[in-house]
C-alpha positions in Angstrom: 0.0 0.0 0.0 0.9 3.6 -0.8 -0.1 7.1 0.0 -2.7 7.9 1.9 -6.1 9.1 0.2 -8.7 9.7 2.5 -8.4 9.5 6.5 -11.4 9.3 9.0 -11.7 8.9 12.3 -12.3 4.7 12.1 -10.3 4.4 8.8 -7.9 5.4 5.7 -8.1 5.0 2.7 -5.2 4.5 0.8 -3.7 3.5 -2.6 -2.6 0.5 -3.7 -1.0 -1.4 -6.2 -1.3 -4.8 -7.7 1.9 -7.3 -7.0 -0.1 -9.6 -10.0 -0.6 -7.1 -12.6 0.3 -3.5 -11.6 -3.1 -1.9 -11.1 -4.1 0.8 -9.2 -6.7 0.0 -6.1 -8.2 2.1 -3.4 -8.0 0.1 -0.3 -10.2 1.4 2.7 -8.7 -0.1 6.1 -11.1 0.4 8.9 -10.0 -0.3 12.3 -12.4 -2.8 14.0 -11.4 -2.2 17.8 -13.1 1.5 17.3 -16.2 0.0 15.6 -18.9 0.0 18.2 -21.8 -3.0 17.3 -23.9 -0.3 15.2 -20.6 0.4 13.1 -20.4 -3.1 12.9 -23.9 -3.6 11.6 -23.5 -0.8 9.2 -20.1 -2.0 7.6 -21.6 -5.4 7.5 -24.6 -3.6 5.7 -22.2 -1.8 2.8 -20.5 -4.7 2.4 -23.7 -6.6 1.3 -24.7 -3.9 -1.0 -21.5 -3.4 -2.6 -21.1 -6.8 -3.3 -24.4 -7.3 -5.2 -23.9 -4.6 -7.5 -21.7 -4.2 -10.9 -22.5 -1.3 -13.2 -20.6 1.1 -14.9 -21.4 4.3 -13.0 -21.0 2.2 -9.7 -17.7 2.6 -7.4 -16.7 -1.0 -7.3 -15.9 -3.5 -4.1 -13.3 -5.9 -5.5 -12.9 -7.7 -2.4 -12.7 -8.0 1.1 -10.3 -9.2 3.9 -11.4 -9.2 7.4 -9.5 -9.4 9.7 -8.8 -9.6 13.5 -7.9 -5.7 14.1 -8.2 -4.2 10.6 -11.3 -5.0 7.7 -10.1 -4.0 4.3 -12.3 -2.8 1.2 -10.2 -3.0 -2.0 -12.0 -0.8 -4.4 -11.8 1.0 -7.4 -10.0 4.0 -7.3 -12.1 7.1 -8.6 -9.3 10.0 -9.7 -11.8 11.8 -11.3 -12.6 14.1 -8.5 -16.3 15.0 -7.3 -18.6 16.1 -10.1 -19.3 19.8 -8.9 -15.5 20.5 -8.4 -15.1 19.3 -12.4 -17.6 21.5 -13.3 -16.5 24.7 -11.9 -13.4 24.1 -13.9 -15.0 24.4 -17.5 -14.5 27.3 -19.3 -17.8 26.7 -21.6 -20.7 24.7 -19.7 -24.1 23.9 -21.5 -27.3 22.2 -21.2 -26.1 18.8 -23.1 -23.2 18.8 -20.1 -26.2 18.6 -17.7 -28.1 16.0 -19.1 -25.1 13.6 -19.3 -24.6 13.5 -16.2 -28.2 13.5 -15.0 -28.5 10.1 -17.3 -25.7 8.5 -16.3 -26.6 9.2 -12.5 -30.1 8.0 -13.3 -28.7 5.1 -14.6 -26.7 3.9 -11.4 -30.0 4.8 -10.2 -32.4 2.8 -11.8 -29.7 -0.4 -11.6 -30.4 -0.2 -8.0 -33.9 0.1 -7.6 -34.4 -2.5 -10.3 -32.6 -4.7 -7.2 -34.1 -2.6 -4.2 -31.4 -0.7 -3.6 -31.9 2.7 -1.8 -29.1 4.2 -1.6 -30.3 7.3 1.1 -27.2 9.9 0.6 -27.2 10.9 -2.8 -25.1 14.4 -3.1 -22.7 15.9 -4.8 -19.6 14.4 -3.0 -20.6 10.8 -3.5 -20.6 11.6 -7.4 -16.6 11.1 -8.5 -15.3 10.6 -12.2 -13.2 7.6 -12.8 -10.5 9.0 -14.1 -8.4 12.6 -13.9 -9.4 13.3 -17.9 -13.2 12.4 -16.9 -15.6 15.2 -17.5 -19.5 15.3 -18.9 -18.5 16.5 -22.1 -15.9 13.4 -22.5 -16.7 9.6 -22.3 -15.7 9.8 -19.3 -17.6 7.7 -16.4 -19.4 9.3 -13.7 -19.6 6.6 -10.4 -22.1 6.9 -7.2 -20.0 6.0 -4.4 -20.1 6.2 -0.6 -23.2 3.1 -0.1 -22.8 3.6 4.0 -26.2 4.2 3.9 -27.6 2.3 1.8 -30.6 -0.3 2.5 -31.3 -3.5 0.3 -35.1 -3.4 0.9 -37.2 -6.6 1.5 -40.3 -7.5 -0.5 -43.1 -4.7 0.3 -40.7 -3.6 3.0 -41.0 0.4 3.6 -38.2 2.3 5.4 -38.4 4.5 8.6 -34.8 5.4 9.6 -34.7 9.1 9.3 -30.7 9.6 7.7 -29.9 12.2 4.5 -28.1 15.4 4.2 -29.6 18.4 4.5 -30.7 20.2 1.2 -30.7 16.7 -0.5 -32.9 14.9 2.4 -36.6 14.4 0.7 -39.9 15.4 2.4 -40.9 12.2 3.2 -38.1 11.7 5.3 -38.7 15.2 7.5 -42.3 13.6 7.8 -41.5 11.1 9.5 -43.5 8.9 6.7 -42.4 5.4 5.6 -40.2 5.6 2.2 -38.5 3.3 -0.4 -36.0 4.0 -3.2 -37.9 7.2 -4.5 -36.2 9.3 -1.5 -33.3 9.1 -3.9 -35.3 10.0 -6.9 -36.2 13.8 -5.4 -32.0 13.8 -4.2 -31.7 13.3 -8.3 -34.3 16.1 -8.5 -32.1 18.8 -6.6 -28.9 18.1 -7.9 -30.3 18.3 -11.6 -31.9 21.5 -10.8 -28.2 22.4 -9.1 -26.8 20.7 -12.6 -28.8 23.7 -14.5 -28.7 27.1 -13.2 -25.5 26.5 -10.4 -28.0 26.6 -7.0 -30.2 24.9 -5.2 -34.1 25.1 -5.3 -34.2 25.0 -1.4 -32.3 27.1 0.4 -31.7 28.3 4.4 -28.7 29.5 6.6 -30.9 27.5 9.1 -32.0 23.8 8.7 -35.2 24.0 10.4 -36.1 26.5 7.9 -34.5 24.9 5.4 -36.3 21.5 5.8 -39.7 23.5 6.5 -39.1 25.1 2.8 -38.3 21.3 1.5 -41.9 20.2 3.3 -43.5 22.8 1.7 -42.0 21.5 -1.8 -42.8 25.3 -3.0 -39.7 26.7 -5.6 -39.4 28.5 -8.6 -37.0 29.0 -11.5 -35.8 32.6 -10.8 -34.7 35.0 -13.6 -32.1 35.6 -15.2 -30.7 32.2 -13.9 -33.2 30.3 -15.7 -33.8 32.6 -18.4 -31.8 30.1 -20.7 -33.1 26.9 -19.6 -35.2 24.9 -21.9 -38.9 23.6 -20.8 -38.1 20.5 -21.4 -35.2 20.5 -18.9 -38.0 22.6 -16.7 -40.3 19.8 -17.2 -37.8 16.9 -16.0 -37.2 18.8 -12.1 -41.3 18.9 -12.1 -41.9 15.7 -12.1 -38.9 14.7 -9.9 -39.5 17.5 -7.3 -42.5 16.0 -6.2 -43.8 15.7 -2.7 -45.9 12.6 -3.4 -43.4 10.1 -3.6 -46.0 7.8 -5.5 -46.3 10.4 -8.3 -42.5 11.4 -8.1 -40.4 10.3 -11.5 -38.7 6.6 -11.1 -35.4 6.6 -12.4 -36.4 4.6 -15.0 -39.2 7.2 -16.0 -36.2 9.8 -16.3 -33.9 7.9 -18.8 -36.9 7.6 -20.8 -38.0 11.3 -20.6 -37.5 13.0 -24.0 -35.2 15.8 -22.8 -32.7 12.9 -21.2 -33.2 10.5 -24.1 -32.8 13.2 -26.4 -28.8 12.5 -28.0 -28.5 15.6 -30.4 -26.5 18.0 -29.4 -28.5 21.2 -28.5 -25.6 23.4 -27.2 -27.5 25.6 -25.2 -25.5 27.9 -23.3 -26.1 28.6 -19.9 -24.8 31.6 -19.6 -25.3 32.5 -15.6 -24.2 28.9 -14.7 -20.4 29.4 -13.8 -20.4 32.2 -11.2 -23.7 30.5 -10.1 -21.8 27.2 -9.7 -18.4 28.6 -8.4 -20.1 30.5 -5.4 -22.5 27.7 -4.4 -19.8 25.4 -4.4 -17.3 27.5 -2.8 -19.6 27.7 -0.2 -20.5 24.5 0.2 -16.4 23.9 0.7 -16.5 26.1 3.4 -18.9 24.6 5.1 -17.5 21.0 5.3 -14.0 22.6 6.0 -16.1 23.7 9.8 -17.4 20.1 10.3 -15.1 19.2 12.9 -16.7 22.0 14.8 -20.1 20.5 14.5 -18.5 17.6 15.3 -17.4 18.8 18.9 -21.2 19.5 19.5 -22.6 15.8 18.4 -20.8 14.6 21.2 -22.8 16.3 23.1 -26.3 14.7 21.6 -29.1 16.0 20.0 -28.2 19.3 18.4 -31.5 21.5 18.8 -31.5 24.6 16.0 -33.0 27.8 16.1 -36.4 28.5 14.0 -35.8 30.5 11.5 -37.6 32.8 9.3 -40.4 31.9 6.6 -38.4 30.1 3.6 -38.8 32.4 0.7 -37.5 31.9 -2.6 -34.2 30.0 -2.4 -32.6 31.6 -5.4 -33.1 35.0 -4.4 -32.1 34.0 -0.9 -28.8 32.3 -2.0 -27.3 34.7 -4.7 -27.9 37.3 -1.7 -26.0 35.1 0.7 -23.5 33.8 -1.5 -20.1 34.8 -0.4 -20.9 35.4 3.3 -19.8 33.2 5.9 -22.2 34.2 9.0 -24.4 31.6 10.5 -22.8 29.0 8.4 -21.2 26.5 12.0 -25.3 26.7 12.2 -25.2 23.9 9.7 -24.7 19.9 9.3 -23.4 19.0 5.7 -22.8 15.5 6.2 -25.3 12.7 6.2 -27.9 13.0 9.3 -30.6 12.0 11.3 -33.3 14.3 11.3 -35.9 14.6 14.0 -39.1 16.4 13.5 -37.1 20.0 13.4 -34.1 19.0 14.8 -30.5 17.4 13.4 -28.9 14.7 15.5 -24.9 13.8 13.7 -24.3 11.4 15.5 -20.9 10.6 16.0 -17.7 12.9 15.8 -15.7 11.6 13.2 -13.9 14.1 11.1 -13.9 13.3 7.4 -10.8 14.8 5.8 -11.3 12.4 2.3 -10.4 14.8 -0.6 -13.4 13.2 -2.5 -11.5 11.2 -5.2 -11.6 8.3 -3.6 -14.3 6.0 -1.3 -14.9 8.2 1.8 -12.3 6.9 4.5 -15.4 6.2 6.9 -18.6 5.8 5.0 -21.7 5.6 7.2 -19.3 4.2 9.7 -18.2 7.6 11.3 -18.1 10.2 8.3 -19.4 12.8 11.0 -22.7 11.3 11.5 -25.0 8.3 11.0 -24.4 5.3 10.8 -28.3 4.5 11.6 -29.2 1.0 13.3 -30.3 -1.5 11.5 -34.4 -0.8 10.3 
């Protein structure tokens, strides 16, 4: 084994190299004397997803070696980088850009459903390109990682776990309602809206506001930063943002839509996207660089926040925030278990992975929930 590529709190990931034919592995080494039964439970969990699934936009387990003080995950190493931090980099970014990645995201998506799969934490930083020359213009391979998680549903079996990340979490979940794989589907739903004008359609310094405005499933597409998008694209986020879960797109209903079906090259320019893009994830940087504060206070339990004001439009209220760092500690970026109007993380583990490989601790301490078994 090599360098180190990630490093948590109950693991590291680091690289590897093949003594049989040279290639290049990411190997996750979790310490088992710091896994408390939950952990346990959980990596056991991972383990059995990862190892029933094989598809091309899927971070892959090659195998597994458990032993008496370490358990190792040799995996696929994912160079590529997250897919927000690739984007920002473009010079020229259009709508075709978008819907590439939106179908190959859908299709990771719709592999696991198909084998009732949810997967419970989609976001932007479990998104990574395969390689460095990866991008959504490019044949490059986008791969849904991080399956911590994850939940391989039984027949007619509903979910009630409450776990997500804030801004990505859907309603159901804050409603303490049973759920299935279509939690997942309205995740897709905000990143593509993210994937199109460079923000989020939800949007609050303050979670409990924030998840009120996600409850309420009220947004908009404000000008100019929508000015350029076409209806079809409009028409995907409709029926993906959804509150009714039963009526929400399936990700098999979104690689058949005509706008991500569509294969012609439209080379619509979004021309408000970048400094959209660069701010929101800029900020959203920031805001995982402070998680180790956060951290301090899961310790302590339950972390009770303040009520904030009425949600109101979240484009307006992000482009005015963008760029200012007040209130942001108020926040939990990482995956979390949400209680009525409060955010419990968890545990305190400090994920320092540089999102380019498996995160170093998964659901097993990547500063929050790794939820009991349902």
């Amino acid at each position: 084994m090599g360098k180190t590529l990630g490093q948590g709190s109950f693991a590291t990931v680091k690289l590897a190299t093949s003594k049989r034919d040279g290639g290049k592995f990411a190997i996750k080494v979790i310490k088992r004397t710091s896994l408390g039964p939950e952990d346990e439970t959980a990596l056991r969990s991972e383990v059995k997803v990862l190892q029933t699934v094989d598809h091309p936009n899927i971070v892959k387990l090659t195998e597994v070696f458990d032993c008496a003080n370490h358990f190792y995950m040799v995996m696929e190493v994912c160079a590529g980088g997250e897919l927000f931090d690739r984007i920002v980099e473009k010079e020229h970014y259009d709508e075709d850009e978008a819907k590439k990645a939106i179908r190959q995201i859908a299709s990771a998506l719709d592999y696991c459903h198909e084998r009732k799969i949810v997967h419970r934490d989609l976001k932007p930083e479990n998104l990574l390109y395969g390689d460095a020359t990866s991008d959504a213009t490019s044949e490059g391979t986008l791969k849904l990682a991080d399956f911590g998680l994850a939940k391989l549903l039984d027949s007619n079996t509903m979910l009630h776990t409450a776990c997500g990340t804030p801004g990505y979490v859907a309603p159901e979940i804050l409603m303490s309602n049973p759920y299935d794989v279509q939690v997942d589907m309205w995740s897709l739903g905000i990143i593509s809206y993210i994937l199109l004008c460079g923000f989020p359609p939800f949007y609050d310094d303050n979670n409990s506001a924030l998840f009120r405005s996600i409850k309420s499933g009220k947004f908009d597409y404000p000008s100019p930063f929508w000015d350029d998008v076409s209806s079809d694209a409009r028409d995907l986020i409709d029926k993906l943002l959804v509150l009714d879960p039963n009526k929400r797109f399936t990700a098999k209903e979104v690689l058949s839509h005509h706008w991500v079906s569509d294969t012609k090259a439209s080379n619509r320019r979004l021309s408000h996207f970048t400094a959209c893009m660069k701010s929101y994830n800029a900020r959203r940087k920031f805001r995982a660089g402070i998680m180790s504060l956060q951290a301090i206070s899961a310790m302590k339990g339950l972390v009770q926040l303040n009520k904030g004001p009425a949600p109101g439009a979240a484009g307006a209220k992000l482009m005015g925030a963008l760029g200012k760092k007040q209130a942001i500690a108020e926040e939990t970026e990482g995956p979390v278990e949400v209680v009525g109007e409060a955010v419990s993380t968890g545990s305190a583990a400090e994920d320092k992975s540089d999102g380019a490989v498996p995160a170093a601790d998964s659901a097993l301490a990547q500063d929050t929930t790794a939820t009991p078994a349902e």
